[in-house]
N, C-alpha and C positions, 0 to 999 in steps of 0.2 A: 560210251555213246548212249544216249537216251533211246526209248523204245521209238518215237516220234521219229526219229533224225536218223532211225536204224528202218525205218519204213520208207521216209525223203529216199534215204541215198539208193535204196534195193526199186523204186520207182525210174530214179536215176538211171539205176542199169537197165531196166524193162526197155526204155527209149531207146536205148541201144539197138535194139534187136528188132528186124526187121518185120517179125512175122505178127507182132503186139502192134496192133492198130486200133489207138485211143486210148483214152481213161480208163474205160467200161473192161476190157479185155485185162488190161495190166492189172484192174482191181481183178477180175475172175483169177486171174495168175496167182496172185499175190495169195489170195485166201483159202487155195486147196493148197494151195506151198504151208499155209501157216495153218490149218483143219492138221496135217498131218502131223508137223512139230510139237503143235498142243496135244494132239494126242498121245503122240510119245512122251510129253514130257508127262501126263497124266497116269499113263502106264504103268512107269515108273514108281510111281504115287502108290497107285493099287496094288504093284508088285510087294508093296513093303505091309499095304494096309489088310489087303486079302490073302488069306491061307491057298496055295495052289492057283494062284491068276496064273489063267491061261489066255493068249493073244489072240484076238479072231482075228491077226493076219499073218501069213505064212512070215516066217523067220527073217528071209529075203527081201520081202516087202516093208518093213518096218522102217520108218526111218533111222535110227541109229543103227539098219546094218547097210543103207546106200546113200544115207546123206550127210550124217555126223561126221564123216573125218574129210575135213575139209582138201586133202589130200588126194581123195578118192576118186570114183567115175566121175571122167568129166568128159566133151567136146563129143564127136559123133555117139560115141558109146553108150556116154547119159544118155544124149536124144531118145536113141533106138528104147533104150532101157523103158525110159517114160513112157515111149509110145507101143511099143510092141508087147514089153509084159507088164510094167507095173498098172497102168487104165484098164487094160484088159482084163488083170487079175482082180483088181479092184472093186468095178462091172462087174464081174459074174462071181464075187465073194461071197461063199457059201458058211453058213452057219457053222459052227460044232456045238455041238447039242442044244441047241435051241438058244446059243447066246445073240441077245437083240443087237452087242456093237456090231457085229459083221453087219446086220440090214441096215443099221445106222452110215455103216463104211460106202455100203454099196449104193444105198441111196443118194448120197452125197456126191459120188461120182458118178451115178449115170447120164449126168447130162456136160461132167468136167469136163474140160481139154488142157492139151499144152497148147499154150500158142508160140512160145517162143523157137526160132529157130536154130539159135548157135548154144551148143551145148556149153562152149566159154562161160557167155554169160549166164546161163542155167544155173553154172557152179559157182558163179559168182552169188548170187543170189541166193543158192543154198548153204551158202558159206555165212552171209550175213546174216540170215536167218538164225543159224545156227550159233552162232554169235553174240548176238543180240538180244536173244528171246527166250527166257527162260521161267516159262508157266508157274514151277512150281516154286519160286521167289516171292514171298510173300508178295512185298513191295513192290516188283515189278507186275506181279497180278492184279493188281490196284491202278497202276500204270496203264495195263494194255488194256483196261478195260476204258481208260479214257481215249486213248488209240484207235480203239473200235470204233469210238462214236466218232472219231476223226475219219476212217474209214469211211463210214457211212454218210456225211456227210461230202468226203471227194466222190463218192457212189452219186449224191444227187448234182455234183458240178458236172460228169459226165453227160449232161444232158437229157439222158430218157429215163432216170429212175429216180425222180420225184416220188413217185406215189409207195414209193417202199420208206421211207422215211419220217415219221412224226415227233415234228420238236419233243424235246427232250420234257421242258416244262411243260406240255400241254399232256401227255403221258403220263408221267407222275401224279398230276392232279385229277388226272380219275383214273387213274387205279386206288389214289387215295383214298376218291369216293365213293366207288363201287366197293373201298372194300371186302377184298380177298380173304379167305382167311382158309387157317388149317383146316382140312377134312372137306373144304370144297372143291367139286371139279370146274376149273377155269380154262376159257378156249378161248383162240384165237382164230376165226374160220379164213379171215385171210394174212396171215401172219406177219407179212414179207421180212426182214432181218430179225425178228421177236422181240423189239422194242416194248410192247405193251407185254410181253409174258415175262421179261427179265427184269422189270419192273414189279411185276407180281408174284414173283419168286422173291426179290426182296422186302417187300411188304409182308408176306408171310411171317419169312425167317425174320425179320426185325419184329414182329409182335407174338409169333407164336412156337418157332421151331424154339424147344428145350432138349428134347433129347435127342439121341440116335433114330431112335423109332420115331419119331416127329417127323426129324429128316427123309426118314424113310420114305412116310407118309407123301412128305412134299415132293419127292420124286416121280410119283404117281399120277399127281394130281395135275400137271402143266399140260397140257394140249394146243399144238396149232395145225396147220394146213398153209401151205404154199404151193402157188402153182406155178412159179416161172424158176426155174435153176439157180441162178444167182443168186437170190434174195433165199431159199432154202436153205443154202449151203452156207449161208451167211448166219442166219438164223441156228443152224443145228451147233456152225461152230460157236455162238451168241452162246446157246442153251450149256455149251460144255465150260463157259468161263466162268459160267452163274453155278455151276455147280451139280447142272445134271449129268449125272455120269453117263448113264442110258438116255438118251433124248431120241427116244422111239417112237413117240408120241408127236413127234414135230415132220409131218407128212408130206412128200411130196407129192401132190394130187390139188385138181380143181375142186371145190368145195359144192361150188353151185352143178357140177358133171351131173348128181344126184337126185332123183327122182324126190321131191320133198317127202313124201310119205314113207318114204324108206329111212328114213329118222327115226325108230322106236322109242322105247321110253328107254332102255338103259342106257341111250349114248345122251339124253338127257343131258346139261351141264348148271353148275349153280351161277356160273360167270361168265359175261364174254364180255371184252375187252377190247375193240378195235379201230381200227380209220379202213375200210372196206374202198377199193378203187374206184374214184367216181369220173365223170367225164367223160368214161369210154362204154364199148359196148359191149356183152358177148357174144362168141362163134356162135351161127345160126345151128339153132337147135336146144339148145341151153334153155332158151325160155321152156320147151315144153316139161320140163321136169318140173314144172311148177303148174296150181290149178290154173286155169282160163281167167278169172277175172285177175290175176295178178301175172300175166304174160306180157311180159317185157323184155327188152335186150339191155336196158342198162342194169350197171355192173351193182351199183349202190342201191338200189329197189328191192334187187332180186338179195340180195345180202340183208337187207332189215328183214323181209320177208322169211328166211330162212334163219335167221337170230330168232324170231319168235318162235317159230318150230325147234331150235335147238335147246328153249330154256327151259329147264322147271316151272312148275308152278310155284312160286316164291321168289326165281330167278331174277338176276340183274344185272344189266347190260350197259353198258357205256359205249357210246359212238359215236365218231365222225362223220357228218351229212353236210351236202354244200346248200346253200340256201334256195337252190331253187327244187333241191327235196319239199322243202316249206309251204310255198307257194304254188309248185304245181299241181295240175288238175289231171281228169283224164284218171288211168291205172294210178297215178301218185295220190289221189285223191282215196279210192278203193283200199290202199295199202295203208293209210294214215286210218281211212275210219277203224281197219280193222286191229290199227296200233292201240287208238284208242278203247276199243271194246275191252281186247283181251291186257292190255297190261295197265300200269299206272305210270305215265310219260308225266312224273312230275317237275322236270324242271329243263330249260333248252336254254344252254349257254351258249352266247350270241358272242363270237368270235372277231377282233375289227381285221379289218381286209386284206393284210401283208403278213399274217401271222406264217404261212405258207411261202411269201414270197422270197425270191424272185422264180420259186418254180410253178407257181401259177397264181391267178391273182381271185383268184374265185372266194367267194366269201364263204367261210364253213361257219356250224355249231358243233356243238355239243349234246347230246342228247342221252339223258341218264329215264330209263323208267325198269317197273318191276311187271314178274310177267303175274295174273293171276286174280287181278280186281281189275274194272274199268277205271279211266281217267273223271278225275273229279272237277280238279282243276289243275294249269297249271303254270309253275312259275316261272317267270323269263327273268336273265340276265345279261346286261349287256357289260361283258367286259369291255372297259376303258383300255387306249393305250398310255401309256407313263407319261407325268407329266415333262414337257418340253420333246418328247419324243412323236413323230409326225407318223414315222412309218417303220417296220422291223425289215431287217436287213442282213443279209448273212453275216455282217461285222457288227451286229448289234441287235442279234437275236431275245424272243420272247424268255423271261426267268421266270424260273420257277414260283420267288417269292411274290410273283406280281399277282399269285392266286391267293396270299394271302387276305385281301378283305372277303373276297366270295370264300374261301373255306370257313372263317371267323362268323358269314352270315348263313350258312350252309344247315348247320341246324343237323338234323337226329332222324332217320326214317323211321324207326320204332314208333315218335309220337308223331308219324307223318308231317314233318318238318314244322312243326305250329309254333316253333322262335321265330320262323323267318316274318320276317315286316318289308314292305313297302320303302323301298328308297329312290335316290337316283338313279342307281342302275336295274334295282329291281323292280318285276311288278306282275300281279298275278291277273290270270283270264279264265274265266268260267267255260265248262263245258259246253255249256248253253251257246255265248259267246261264241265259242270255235265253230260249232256246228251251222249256226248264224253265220258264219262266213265260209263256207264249206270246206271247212276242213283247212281252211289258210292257214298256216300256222308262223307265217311272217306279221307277225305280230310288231307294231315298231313301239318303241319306248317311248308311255306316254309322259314322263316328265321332262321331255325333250324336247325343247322348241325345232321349229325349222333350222334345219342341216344343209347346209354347202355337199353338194354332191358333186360327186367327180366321176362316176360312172359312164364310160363313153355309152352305154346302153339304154339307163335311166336319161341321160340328158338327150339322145337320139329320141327317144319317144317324146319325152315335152318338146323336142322341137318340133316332131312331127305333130304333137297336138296342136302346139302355138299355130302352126301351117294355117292345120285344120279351121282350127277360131279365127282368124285373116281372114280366110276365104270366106269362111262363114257372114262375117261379118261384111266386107264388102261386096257380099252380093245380096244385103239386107240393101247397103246405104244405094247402092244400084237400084233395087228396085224403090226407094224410095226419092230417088232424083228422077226415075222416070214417071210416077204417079207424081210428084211435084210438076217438072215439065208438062204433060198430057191436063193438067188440070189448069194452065193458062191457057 
């Protein structure tokens, strides 16, 4: 049975049982059932590869000594088992000598549960597990890592966890860009499953990891932050299929909790890499950890504000912003001049409007700059959708290769991109320009004739203008039939 059809049928069972209520819950099930199998089967791995591996978890708690023999504890006994010692042990999993997997263990589970209630099916599903899934098969490692990303996409059909999610092909193409590379420190400040860091672990190792010590090197170097349980746990087990053994660096904590100034220079990083949660707001109090003129409650403000404090000077960021980052005024206006001062935002890739959908319809960019010279100018792109294709849709999502002509025109920072030319989809605007419009950075594409707009919001306001020019208008021609009239 395939890794795919061994995850279908163990969902299958989940339905079963009464105490799994929804997608969101069965996936939470599903992934500390399979954190701990990966790890075991990891173990295993390190048992053969390192001299004296010792297990930072008690002998009992392992999976292959209470869930390997499919034989074994099952029905009220598992239950109790799950819920009385193995969470609780888990939770309070205390180090030996200073080894990071136990924090890694105990992090991962502090906010798990069981949810299922009939130990039956418990055992059934640690039987398929068990069955099914075996980490250190070459070939199935290759497998579940497409699995994953099937996971995460039934993560966004559950309904509430869109914003943990970013296409596959829009990830790839800047981490491309921003490339990554050995000996740099790359973060993630709001991580959710580590789609942008396990892309950046591969960029690495595909251009630079040579040796052992390379390796080493890149173990180091990966950094995220999550602040909601699921998407942590998702992410830590993300980090162990990519290859971090230790993934202690992948943090359960809010990012923005943080007083800005309490950022030194050695947490420093050379890369961040993100889609930061936009649309919503944070818990009252969050803004003050930031100065006065940049105090806000949305999530995506306070995240570019706080990327600029986290980067070198040299640094390089890539991120997801929706368009009305662009255009808004007010605090969004104070955070853009002060984008433009300290970094170099040379290029904002202009995203068409279902790229996200069907879990929200909002239109996002891209936005690549460096931190440590002012903006000069800069360039805009508007990615095209394919031709004969109207709109992207979960059965016929955005590819990767559609970034080919913008990587082709993409050009070289070293000589401050001076290939890139003027096309259809590109086109550059002076600082002057921007400032002249204060700070709009909804720039639209000027070799583009008038566009057919479908915005319920843009076409609510033309019609409320049209109103307006009606009205205007016939109470011109009004007062000019009454000065006709009065003057026979």
């Amino acid at each position: 049975m395939s890794i795919s059809s061994t995850i279908k049928s163990i969902q299958d069972i989940m339905r079963k049982d009464v105490g799994v209520d929804g997608d969101a819950q069965r996936l939470s099930q599903l992934v500390w059932m399979l954190f701990l199998k990966i790890f075991d089967d990891r173990e295993s791995e390190w048992e053969i590869l390192q001299d004296n591996y010792q297990s930072p978890l008690p002998e009992q708690y392992r999976w292959r000594n209470w869930a390997a023999n499919a034989e074994g504890m099952t029905g009220d006994a598992l239950k109790l088992f799950l819920e009385n010692e193995l969470f609780p042990a888990l939770q309070n999993l205390e180090s030996k000598g200073g080894d990071q997997r136990a924090y890694v263990i105990r992090s991962v589970f502090e906010d798990a549960y069981n949810y299922m209630k009939s130990g039956q099916l418990i055992r059934q599903v640690i039987n398929k597990i068990q069955a099914g899934v075996d980490f250190n098969k070459a070939q199935e490692r290759h497998l579940f890592g497409d699995m994953y990303e099937q996971l995460l996409r039934d993560l966004q059909a559950a309904g509430n966890a869109g914003e943990f999610y970013t296409p596959r092909a829009v990830t790839e193409f800047m981490v491309r860009m921003v490339n990554p590379r050995l000996g740099e420190k790359i973060m993630d400040p709001a991580c959710g499953t580590g789609g942008f860091l396990s892309c950046s672990i591969e960029h690495i190792r595909r251009h630079d990891v040579k040796t052992v010590e390379d390796e080493a090197q890149l173990q180091t170097s990966i950094h995220g932050v999550e602040k909601k349980p699921m998407p942590h746990l998702l992410c830590t087990t993300n980090m162990i299929l990519h290859g971090i053994d230790v993934p202690s660096n992948i943090r359960h904590d809010n990012t923005l909790a943080r007083p800005l100034i309490s950022w030194g220079p050695s947490e420093r990083v050379d890369v961040v890499v993100t889609n930061p949660p936009f649309g919503g707001n944070e818990e009252d109090g969050i803004e003050t950890n930031f100065p006065a003129a940049f105090r806000t409650r949305e999530t995506a403000d306070l995240f570019l504000v706080l990327i600029m404090q986290l980067l070198k000077s040299g640094g390089r960021a890539a991120l997801v912003l929706p368009d009305g980052f662009l255009f808004g005024e007010g605090i969004k206006t104070r955070i853009k001049e002060k984008l433009l001062e300290d970094c170099n935002l040379h290029t904002i890739v202009r995203l068409p409007n279902s790229v996200f959908a069907p879990y929200t319809s909002i239109k996002t960019n891209l936005l690549f700059f460096t931190k440590g010279a002012p903006t000069q100018n800069i360039w805009f792109y508007e990615h095209p959708l394919p031709k004969g294709v109207k709109a992207y849709n979960k059965t016929k999502p955005m590819k990767v290769e559609e970034f080919a002509p913008l990587a082709a025109w993409w050009g070289s920072a070293a000589d401050n991109f001076k290939s890139r030319s003027e096309n259809e989809h590109a086109w550059q605007v002076s600082l002057a320009d921007i400032k002249a419009r204060n700070c709009n950075l909804d720039c639209k594409n000027p070799h583009v004739g008038e566009q057919e707009i479908h915005d319920p919001e843009v076409l609510l306001a033309q019609y409320n203008t049209m109103q307006a020019d009606i009205s205007a208008l016939r109470g011109q021609l009004k007062d000019i039939l009454q000065a006709a009239l009065s003057a026979q």
